[in-house]
N, C-alpha and C positions, 0 to 999 in steps of 0.2 A: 423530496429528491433523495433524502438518505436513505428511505427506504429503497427505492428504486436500486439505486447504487449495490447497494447489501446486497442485494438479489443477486445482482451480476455478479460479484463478488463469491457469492455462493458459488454460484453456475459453473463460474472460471475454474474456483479450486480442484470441481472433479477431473479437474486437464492437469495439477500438480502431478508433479514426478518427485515422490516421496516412498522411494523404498525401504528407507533405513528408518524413517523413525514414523512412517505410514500417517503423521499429522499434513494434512490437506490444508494448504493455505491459499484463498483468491485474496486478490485488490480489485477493483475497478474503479478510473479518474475519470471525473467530468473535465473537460477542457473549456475554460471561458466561451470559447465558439460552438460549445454543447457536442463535439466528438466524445467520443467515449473511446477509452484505452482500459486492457487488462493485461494480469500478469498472474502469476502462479510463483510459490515457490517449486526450486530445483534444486534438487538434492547429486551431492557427488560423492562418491567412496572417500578423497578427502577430504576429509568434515567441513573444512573451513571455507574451501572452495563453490560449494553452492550459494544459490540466488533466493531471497525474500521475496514474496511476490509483491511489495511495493514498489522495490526497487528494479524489478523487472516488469510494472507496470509503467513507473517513469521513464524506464528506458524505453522504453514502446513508444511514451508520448516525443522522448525528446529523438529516435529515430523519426519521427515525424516530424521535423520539424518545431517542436517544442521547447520553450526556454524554460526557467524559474519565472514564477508571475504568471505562467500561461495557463497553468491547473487549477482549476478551484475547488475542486472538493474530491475527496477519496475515502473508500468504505475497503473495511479488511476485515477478515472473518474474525482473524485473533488479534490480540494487541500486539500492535510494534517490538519489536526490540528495539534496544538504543540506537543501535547504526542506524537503523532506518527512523529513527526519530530526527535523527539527525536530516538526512534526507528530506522529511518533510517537511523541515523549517527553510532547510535552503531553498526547496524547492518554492515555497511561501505557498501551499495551501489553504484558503481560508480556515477549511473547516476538514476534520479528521473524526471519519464513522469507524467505530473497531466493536467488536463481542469481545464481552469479558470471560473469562474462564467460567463463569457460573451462567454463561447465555446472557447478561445483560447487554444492551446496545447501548452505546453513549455516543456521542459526538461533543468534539473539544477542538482547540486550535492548537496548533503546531506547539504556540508557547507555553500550551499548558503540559504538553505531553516532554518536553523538554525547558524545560526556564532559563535555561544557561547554554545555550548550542554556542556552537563554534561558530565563528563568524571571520571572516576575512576582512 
């Protein structure tokens, strides 16, 4: 399935809007009920203000109708930043597919990519 996922993921990114720093990121979430949701990063003039395509993946799922618990797996072309690590603990992912800088594929769980998230 991770493969799969990746692919999509792939697919998605050539829809980023990355003028400024021209890196193309997809996501794409399997949803327990086997929908599938993608996102892209989006880039804004101020820096701070664009979107991760994880986190614009989730918000896709959770426009749908989607809670935390409800995702089970998600593939990203590059690795997470922290915020978005963040994200994927909350959101409780089983399992987390990313490419390493050097092309490697790995898949891990939320609490390996963060060990210490925040929690409420």
């Amino acid at each position: 399935m991770s493969v799969e996922l990746l692919a999509a993921a792939d697919d998605a990114a050539q829809s980023a809007y990355a003028p400024y720093s021209n890196f193309l990121v997809g996501a794409a979430a399997r949803a327990r009920d086997g929908r599938l949701f993608t996102g892209v990063n989006v880039e804004n003039a101020a820096y701070p203000l664009g979107i991760c395509a994880e986190r614009c993946c989730v918000g896709a799922a959770a426009t749908a109708g989607l809670k935390p618990g409800g995702l089970e797996e998600i593939a990203i072309t590059a690795s997470p930043c922290g915020g978005c690590r963040q994200w994927l603990a909350e959101w409780r992912f089983d399992r987390v597919t990313y490419r390493r800088g050097n092309g490697e594929v790995v898949t891990v769980t939320p609490a390996d990519l963060l060990p210490d998230s925040f929690v409420l």
